[in-house]
C-alpha positions as CSV (number, residue, x, y, z in Angstrom):
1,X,0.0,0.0,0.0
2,X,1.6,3.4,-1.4
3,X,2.0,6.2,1.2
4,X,-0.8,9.2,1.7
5,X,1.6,12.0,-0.2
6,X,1.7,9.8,-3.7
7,X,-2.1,10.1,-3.9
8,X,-3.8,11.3,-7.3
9,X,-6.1,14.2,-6.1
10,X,-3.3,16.5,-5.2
11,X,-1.5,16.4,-8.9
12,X,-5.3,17.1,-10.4
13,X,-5.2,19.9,-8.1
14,X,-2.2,21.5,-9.2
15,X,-3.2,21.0,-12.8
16,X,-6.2,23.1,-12.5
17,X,-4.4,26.1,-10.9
18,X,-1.6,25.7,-13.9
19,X,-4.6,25.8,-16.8
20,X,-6.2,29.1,-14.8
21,X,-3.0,31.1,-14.2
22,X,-2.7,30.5,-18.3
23,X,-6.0,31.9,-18.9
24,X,-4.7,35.1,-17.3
25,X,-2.0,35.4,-18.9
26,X,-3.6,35.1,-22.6
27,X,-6.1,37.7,-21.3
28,X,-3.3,40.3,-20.2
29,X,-1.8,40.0,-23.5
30,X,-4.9,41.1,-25.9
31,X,-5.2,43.8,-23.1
32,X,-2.4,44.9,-23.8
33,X,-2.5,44.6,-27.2
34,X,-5.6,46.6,-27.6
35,X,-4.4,49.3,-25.7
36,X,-1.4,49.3,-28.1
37,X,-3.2,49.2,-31.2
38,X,-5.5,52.3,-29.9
39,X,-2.0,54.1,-28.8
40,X,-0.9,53.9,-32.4
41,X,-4.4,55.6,-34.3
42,X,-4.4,58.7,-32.2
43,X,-0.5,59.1,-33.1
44,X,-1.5,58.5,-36.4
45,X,-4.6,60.7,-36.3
46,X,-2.3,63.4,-34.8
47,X,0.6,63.3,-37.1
48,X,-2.2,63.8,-40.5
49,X,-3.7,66.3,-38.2
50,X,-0.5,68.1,-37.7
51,X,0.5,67.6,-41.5
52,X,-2.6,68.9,-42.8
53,X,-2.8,72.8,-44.1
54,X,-6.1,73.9,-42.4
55,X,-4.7,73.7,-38.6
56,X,-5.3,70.8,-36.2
57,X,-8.9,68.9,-35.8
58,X,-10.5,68.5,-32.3
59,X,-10.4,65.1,-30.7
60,X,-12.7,62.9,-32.0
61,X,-13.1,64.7,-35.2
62,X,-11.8,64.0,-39.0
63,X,-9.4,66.1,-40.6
64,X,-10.6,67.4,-44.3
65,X,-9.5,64.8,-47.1
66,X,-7.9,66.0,-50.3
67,X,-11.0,65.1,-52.3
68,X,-13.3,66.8,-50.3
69,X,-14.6,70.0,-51.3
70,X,-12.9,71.6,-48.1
71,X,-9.4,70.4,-48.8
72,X,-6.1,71.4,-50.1
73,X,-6.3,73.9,-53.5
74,X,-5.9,71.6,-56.2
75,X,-3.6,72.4,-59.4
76,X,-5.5,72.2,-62.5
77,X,-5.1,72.8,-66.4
78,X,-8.3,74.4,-68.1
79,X,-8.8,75.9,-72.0
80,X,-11.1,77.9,-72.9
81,X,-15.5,77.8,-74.0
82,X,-15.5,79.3,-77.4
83,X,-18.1,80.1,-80.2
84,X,-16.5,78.9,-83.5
85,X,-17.4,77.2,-86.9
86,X,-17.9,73.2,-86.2
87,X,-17.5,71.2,-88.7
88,X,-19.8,67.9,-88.7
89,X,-17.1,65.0,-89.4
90,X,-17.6,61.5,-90.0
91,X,-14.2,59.4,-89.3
92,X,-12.9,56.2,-90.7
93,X,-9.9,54.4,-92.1
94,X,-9.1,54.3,-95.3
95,X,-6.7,53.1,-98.1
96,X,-4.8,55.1,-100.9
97,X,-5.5,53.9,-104.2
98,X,-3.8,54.8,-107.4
99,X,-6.0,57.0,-110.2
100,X,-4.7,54.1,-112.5
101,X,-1.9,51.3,-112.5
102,X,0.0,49.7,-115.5
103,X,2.3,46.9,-115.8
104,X,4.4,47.8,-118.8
105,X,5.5,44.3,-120.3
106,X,7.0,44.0,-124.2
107,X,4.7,43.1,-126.5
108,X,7.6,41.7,-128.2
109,X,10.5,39.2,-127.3
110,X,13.5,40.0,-127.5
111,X,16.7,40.8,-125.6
112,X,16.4,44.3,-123.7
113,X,19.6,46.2,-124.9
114,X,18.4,49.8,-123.3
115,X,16.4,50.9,-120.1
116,X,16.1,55.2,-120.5
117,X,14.1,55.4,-116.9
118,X,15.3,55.7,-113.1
119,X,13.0,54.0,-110.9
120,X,10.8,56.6,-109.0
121,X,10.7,59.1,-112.0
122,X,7.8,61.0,-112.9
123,X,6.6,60.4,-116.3
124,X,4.5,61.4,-119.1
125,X,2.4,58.9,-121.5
126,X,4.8,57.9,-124.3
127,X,7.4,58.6,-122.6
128,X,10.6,55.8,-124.3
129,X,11.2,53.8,-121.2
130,X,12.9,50.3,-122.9
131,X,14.9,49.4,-126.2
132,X,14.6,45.3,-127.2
133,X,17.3,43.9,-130.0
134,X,15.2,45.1,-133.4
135,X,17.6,43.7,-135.9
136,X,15.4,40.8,-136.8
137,X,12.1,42.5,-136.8
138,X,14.1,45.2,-139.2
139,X,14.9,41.9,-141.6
140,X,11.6,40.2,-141.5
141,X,10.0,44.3,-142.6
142,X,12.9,44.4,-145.6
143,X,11.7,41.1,-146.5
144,X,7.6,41.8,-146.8
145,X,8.8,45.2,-148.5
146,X,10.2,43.6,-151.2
147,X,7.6,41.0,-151.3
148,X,5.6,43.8,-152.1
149,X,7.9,45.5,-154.9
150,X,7.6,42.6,-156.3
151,X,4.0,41.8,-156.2
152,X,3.3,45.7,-157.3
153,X,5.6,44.9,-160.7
154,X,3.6,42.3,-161.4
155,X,0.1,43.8,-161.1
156,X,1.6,46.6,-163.4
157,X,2.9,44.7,-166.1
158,X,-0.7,42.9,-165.6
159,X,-2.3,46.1,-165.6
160,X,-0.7,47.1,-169.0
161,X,-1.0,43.5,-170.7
162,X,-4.4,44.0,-170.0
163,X,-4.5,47.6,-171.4
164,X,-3.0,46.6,-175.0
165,X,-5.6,43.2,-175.3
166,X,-8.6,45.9,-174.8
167,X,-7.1,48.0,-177.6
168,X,-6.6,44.3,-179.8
169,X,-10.3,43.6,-179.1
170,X,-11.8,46.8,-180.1
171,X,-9.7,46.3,-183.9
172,X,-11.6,42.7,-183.3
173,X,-7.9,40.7,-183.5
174,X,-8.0,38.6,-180.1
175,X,-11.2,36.6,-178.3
176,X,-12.8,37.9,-175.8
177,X,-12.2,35.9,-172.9
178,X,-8.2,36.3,-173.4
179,X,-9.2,40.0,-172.1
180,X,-11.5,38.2,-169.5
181,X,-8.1,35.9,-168.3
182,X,-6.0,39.3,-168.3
183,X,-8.8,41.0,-166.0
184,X,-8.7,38.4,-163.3
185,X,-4.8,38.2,-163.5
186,X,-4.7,41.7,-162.6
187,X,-7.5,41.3,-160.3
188,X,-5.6,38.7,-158.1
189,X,-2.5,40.7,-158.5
190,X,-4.0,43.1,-156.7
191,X,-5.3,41.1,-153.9
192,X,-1.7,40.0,-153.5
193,X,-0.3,43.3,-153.3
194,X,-2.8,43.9,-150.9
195,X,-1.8,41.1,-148.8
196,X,1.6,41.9,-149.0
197,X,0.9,45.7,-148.1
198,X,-0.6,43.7,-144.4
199,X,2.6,42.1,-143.9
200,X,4.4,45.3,-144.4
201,X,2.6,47.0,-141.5
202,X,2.3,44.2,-139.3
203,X,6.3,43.9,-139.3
204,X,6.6,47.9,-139.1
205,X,4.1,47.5,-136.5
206,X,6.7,44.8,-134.8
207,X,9.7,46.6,-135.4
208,X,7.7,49.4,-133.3
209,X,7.0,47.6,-130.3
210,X,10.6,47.5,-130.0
211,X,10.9,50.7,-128.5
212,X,8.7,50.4,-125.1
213,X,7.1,53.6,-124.4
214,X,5.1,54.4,-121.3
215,X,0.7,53.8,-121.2
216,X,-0.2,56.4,-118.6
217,X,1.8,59.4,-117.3
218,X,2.9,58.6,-113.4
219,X,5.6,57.6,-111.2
220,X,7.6,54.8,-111.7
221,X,7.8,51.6,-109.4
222,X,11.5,50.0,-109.3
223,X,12.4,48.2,-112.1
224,X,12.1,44.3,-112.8
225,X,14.0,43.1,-115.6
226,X,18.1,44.4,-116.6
227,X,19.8,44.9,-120.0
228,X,20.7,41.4,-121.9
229,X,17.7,39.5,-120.2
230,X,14.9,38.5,-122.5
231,X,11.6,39.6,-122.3
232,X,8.5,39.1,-123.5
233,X,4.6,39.7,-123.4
234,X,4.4,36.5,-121.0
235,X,6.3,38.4,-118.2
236,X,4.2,38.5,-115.1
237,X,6.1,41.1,-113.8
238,X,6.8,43.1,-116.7
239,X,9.8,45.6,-116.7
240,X,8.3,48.0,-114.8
241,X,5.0,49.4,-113.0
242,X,3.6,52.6,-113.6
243,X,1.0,54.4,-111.0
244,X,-1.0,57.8,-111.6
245,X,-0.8,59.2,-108.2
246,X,-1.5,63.2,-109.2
247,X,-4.2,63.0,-108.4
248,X,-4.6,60.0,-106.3
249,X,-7.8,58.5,-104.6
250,X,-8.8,57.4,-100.7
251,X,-11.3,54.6,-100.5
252,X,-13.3,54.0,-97.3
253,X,-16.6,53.3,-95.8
254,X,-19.2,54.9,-94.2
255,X,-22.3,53.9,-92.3
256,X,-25.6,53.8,-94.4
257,X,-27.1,55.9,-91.6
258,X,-25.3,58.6,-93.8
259,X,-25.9,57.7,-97.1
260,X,-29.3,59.7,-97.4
261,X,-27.5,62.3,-96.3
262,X,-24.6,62.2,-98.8
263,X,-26.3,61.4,-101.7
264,X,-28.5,64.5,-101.3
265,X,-25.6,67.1,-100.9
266,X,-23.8,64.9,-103.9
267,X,-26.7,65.2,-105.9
268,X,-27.4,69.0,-105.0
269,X,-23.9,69.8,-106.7
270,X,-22.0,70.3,-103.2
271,X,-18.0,69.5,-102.5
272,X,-17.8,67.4,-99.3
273,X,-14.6,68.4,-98.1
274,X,-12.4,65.2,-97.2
275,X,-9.0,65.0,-95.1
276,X,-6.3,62.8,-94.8
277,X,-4.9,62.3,-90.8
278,X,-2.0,60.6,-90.2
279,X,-1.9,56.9,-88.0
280,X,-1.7,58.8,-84.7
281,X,-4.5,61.5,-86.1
282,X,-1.7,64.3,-85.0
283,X,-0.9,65.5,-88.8
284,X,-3.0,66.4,-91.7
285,X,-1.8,64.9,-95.0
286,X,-3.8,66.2,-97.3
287,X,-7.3,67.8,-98.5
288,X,-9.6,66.1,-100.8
289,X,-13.4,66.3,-101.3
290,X,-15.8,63.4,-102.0
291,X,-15.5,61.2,-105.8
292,X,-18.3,58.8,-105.8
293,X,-20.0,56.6,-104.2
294,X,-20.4,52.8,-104.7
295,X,-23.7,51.0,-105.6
296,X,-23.9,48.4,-103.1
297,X,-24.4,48.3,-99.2
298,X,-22.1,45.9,-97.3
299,X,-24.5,43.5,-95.9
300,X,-22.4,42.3,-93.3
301,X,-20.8,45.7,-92.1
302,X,-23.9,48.0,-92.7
303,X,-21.6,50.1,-94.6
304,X,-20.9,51.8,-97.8
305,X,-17.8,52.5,-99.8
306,X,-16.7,55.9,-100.9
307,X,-14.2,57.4,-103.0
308,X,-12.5,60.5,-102.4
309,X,-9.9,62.5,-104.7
310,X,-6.7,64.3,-103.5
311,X,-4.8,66.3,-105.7
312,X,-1.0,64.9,-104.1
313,X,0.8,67.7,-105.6
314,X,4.0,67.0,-103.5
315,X,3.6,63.5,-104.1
316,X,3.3,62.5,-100.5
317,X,0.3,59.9,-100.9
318,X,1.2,56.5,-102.2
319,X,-0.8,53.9,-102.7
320,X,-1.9,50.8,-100.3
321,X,-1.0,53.8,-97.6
322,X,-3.0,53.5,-94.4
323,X,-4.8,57.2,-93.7
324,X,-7.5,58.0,-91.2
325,X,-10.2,60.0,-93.1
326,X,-12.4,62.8,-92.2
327,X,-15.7,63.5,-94.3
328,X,-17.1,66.8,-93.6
329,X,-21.1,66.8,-93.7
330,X,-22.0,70.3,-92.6
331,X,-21.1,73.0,-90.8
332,X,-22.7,74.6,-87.6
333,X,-22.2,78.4,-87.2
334,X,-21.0,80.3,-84.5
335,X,-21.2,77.2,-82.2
336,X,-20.5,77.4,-78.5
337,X,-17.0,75.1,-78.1
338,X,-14.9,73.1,-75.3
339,X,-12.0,71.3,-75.3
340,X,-12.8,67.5,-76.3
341,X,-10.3,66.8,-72.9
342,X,-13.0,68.7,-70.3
343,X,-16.0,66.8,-71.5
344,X,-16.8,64.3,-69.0
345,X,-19.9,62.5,-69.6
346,X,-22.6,65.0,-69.4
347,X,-20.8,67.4,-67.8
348,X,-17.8,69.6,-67.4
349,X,-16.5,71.7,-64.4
350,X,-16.5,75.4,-64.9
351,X,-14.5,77.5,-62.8
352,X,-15.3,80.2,-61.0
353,X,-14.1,83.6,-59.7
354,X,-13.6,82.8,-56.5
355,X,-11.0,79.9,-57.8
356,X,-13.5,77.2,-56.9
357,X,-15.1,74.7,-59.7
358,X,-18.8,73.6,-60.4
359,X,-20.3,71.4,-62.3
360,X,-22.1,72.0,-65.4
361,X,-24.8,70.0,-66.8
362,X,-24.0,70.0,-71.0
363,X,-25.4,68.2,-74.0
364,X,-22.7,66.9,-76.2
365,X,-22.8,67.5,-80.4
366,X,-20.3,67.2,-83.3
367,X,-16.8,66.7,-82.6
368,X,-14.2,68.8,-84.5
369,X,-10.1,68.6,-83.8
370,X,-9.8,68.8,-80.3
371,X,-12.9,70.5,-79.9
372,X,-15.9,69.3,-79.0
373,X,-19.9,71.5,-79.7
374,X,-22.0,71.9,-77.1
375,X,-25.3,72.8,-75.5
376,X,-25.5,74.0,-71.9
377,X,-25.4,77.0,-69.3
378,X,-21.8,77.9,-70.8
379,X,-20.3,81.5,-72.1
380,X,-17.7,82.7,-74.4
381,X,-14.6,82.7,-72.7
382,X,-15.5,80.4,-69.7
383,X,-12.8,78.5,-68.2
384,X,-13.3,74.8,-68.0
385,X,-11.1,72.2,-66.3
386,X,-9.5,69.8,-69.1
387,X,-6.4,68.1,-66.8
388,X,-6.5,66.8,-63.2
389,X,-10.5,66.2,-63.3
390,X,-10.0,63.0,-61.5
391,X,-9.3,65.0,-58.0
392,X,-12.6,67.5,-58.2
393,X,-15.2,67.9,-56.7
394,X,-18.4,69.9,-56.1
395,X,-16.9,73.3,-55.2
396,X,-13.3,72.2,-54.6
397,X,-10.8,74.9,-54.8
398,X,-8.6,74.9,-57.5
399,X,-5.3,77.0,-59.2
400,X,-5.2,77.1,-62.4
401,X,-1.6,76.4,-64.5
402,X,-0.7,77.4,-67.9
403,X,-4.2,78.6,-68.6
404,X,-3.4,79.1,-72.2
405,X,-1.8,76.1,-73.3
406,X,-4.7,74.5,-75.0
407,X,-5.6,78.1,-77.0
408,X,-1.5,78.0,-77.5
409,X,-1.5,74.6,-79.2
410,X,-4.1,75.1,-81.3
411,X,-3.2,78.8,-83.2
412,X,0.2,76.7,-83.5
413,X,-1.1,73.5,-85.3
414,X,-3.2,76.0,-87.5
415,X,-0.2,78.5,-88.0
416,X,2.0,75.3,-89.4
417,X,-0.8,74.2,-91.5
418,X,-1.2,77.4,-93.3
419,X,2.6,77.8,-93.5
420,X,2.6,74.0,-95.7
421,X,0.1,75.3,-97.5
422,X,1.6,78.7,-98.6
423,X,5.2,77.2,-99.1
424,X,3.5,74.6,-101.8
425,X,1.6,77.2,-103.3
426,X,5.1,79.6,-104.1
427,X,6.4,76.5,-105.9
428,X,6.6,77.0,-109.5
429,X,5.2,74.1,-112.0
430,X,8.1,72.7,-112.7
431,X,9.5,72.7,-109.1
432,X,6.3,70.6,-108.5
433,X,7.3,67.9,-111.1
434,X,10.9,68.0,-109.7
435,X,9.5,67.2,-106.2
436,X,7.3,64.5,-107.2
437,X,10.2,62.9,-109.0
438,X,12.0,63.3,-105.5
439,X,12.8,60.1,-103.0
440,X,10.8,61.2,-99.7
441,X,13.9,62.2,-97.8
442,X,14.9,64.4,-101.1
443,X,11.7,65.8,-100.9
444,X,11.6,67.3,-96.8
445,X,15.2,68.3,-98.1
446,X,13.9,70.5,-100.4
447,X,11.2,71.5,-98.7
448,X,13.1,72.2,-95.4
449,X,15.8,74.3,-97.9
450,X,12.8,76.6,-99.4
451,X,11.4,77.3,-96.3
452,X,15.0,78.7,-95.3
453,X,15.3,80.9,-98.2
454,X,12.3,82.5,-97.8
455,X,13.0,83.0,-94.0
456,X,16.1,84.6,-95.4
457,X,14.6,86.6,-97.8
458,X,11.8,87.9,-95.5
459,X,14.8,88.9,-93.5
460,X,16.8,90.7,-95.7
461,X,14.3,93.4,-96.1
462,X,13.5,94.3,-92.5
463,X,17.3,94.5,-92.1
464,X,18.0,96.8,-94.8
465,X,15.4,99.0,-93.5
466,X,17.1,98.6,-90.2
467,X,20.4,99.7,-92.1
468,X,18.7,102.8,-93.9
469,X,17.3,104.1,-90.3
470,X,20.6,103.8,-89.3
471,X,22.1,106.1,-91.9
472,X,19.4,108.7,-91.5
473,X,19.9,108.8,-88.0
């Protein structure tokens, strides 16, 4: 029998005190954790409240966010409500096509002894472009010549034989029908001359298509056959390909929501003024108005195709080029404007005298540029946020930067525009053929070169009048 002290109850006694002192313990650590988590939000809370610019919040309270409408002044870029010309555009991508495309192959074979083109040259119809080896077309057009000679000496000996038995048959010394035999030995004879006058032009006609001239006036593509290869009409390729690119055409489509609409104003006589944009719609190529219109509808797009004609006087449209194409419908007068940038929705933010902003309720119309038409409580020469819109709101303050940057951007796009247009039109005629003929690096060149010179020579006046004031001083 074991002794009292190495009895069970006392080790289940000393268990249970164990398991509560470890209750305690895990109950002192969330205390403590909680009060440590609530020590670190008020020094949070004080450190925004002591960063903030309106001063420090009573306990308890919430300091001002920056996208309240009682926060910090926000920076913002705005441009300008204006009442301007809009034009009504319909957009879409389009493709360059050539006015008209020929492959020029020999219509003879032969070996090609002499090429009189560069590749890329401007040229007119007619124009020599290829020499092929004519010696034996020139022998097979000697011989039917004087195949001929011959056959014409007969049918005049024939032709006098026949002469002299008339006069025998009126003294009544030969028969009849020998005059009849002479008549159809001339006649033949002279079916044989004429046959043999055939052979003489279809050999000329050979000996001609040796010299390759150009179809259509255009620009030349690069060349596809060398001197001492042999060529003929079978060539796929040809020698070389000639596009008419002055002018040039754009085809595109349209939606047939517009087709009413087009085919009126076509059929009333109007233009529709066309332009050509560049991939990232930041240059303008070129200006067209509408050609034609197909006679189909696209089932399966709902669209329409359209043709447009560009004069390409400096040869920058080629064809198979991708453009992005504007159509001008109409026009709206003296239209109340915003930067395309501030439109939000339904709505754009206006700001005020008193350097906060509000919103406006608008109603958005026609699209033109940057510049968007619009209906709503809005004046000429209202402010209107177009950058940092995502930080606003309902009466926030605001300061505004570079207020004119938009306006800036604008009269400088146009100003460039009108300079391009001015340089090409001080090009003479035959400048313009020399520029077309260019390579497009040639071309900007040139181009760049001109508008120097005529920088320098708008110089050279204003300071020879500064030299003259000089002298009279």
């Amino acid at each position: 029998m074991l002794p009292h002290r190495f009895s069970c109850p006392p080790l289940r006694s000393n268990l249970r005190q164990s398991g509560r002192a470890w209750w305690w313990g895990l109950l002192v650590v969330l205390a403590l954790a909680a009060v440590g988590g609530w020590w670190w939000t008020q020094r949070q809370a004080g450190s925004e409240g002591a960063a903030a610019p309106v001063g420090v919040t009573a306990p308890g309270t919430r300091a001002p966010g920056r996208f309240s409408a009682g926060g910090q002044v926000q920076p913002v870029s705005v441009g300008l409500v204006r009442r301007q010309d809009v034009r009504v555009m319909v957009q879409a991508i389009g493709t360059m096509n050539a006015r008209a495309t020929a492959v020029v192959r020999a219509k003879v074979s032969g070996e090609l002894t002499a090429l009189h083109f560069k590749e890329g040259q401007q040229v007119k119809a007619g124009h020599l472009l290829a020499e092929i080896d004519a010696r034996s077309y020139q022998a097979a057009l000697s011989q039917v010549q004087g195949n001929l000679q011959r056959d014409q000496a007969l049918l005049k000996n024939a032709q006098l034989d026949l002469q002299r038995y008339k006069d025998l048959l009126a003294q009544d010394s030969i028969a009849t029908q020998q005059v009849d035999t002479q008549a159809a030995l001339v006649r033949q004879l002279e079916g044989t001359v004429a046959a043999g006058q055939a052979q003489v032009d279809a050999a000329r006609l050979q000996l001609g298509y040796t010299r390759i001239t150009a179809p259509i006036a255009g620009r030349l593509g690069l060349r596809q056959a060398d001197r001492g290869n042999v060529v003929g009409p079978a060539d796929a390729n040809g020698i070389v390909t000639i596009n008419l690119v002055q002018p040039i055409d754009a085809a595109f489509s349209v939606p047939e929501a517009y087709l009413a609409q087009i085919s009126q104003r076509l059929a009333d006589g109007a233009e529709l003024p066309v332009e050509l944009w560049d991939r990232e719609q930041k240059h303008r190529l070129a200006r067209g108005r509408l050609g034609a219109l197909d006679n189909a509808i696209d089932p399966t797009t709902g669209t329409i195709k359209v043709k447009a004609a560009f004069a390409n006087e400096d040869g920058g449209l080629f064809p198979n080029q991708f453009v992005n194409v504007r159509l001008q419908l109409n026009r709206l007068p003296n239209a109340l404007t915003v930067p395309g940038t501030a439109v939000q929705n339904n709505y754009v933010y206006l700001v005020q005298p008193d350097g906060t902003v509000t919103q406006r309720r608008i109603r958005v119309g026609a699209a033109d540029g940057d510049r968007v038409s619009v209906e709503g409580d809005l004046k000429d020469g209202d402010q209107v946020v177009t950058d940092g819109l995502d930080r606003l709101r309902e009466g926030a303050k605001v300061a505004v930067i570079d207020a004119g940057a938009a306006t800036r951007a604008d009269e400088t796009a146009q100003d460039a525009g009108a300079r391009r247009a001015a340089l090409m039109r001080s090009l003479t005629q035959a400048e313009r053929d020399k520029l077309a003929t260019m390579a497009p690096d040639e071309r900007r060149a040139f181009l760049r070169a001109r508008r120097t010179q005529q920088a320098d020579g708008a110089a050279a006046p204003a300071s020879a009048a500064a030299s003259a004031a000089v002298d009279a001083r």
